[in-house]
C-alpha positions as CSV (number, residue, x, y, z in Angstrom):
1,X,412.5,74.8,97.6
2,X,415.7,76.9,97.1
3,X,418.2,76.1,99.5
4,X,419.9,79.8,101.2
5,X,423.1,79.7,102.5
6,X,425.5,82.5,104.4
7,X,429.3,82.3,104.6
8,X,430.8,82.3,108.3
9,X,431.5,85.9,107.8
10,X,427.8,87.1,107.5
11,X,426.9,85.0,110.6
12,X,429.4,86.3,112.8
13,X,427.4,89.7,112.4
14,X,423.7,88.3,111.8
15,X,422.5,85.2,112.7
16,X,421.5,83.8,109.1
17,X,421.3,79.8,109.6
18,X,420.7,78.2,105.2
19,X,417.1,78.9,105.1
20,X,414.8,76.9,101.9
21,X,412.8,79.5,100.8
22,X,410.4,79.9,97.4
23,X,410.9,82.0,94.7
24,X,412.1,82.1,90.7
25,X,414.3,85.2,90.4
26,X,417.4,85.7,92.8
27,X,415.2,89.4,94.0
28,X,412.4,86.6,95.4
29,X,414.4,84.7,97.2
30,X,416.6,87.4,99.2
31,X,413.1,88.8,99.9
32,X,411.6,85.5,101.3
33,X,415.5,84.9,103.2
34,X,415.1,88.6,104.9
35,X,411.9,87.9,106.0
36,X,413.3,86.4,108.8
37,X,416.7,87.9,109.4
38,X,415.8,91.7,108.4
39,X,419.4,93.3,109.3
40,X,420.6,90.9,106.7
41,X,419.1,93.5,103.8
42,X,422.0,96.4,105.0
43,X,424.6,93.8,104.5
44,X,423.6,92.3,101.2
45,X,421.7,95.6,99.3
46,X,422.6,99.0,99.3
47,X,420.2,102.1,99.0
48,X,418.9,101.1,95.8
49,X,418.5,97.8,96.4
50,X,421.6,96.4,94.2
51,X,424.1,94.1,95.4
52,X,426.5,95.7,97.4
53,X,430.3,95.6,95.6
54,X,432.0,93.4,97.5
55,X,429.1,90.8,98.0
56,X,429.0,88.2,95.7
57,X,425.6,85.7,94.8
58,X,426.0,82.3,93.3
59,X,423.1,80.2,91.9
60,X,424.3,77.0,91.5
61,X,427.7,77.3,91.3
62,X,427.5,80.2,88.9
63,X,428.0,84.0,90.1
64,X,424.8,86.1,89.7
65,X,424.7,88.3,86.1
66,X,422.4,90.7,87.4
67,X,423.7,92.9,90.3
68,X,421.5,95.9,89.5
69,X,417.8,94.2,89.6
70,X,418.5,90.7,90.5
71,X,416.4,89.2,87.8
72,X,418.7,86.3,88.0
73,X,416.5,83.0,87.3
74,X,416.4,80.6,90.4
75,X,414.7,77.2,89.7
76,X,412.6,75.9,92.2
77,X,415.5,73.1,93.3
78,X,418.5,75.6,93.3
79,X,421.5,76.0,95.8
80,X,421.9,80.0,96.6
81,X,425.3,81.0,98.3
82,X,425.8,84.7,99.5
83,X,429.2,85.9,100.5
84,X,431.3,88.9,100.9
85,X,434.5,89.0,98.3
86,X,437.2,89.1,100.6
87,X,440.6,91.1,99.0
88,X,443.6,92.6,100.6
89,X,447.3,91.0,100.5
């Protein structure tokens, strides 16, 4: 099972607890993870169902390549961390 995971500041607006979920592309496993928070898909997709800009997907330690489709390849024992890119100064 892939392991799911949310930062703080997703939870404080959605209640996301890390979730194991199935699936072998990054697209599969958001799927199976907003299955059961569905106000979670507005935060982390836009319209077109892309990665938003300032959220940011890492598979195992390694940022997603594919924003636009997320054909990303997820093996079946991988860590999945989705967070918003924080900026400002």
């Amino acid at each position: 099972m892939v392991s799911v995971h949310f930062t703080e500041n997703l939870r404080r607006h959605i209640e996301c607890p890390p979730q194991e979920v199935q699936g072998s592309t990054l697209q599969a496993v958001l799927d199976q993870a907003f299955s059961a928070a569905p106000a979670l898909r507005g935060y982390i997709l836009d319209e077109q169902g892309r990665l938003r800009q300032h959220i940011v997907v890492f598979i195992d330690g390694e940022a997603c390549q594919d924003r636009q489709t997320l054909k990303d390849i997820v093996a079946e024992d991988s860590e999945v961390y989705v967070m918003q890119a924080l900026s400002g100064g």
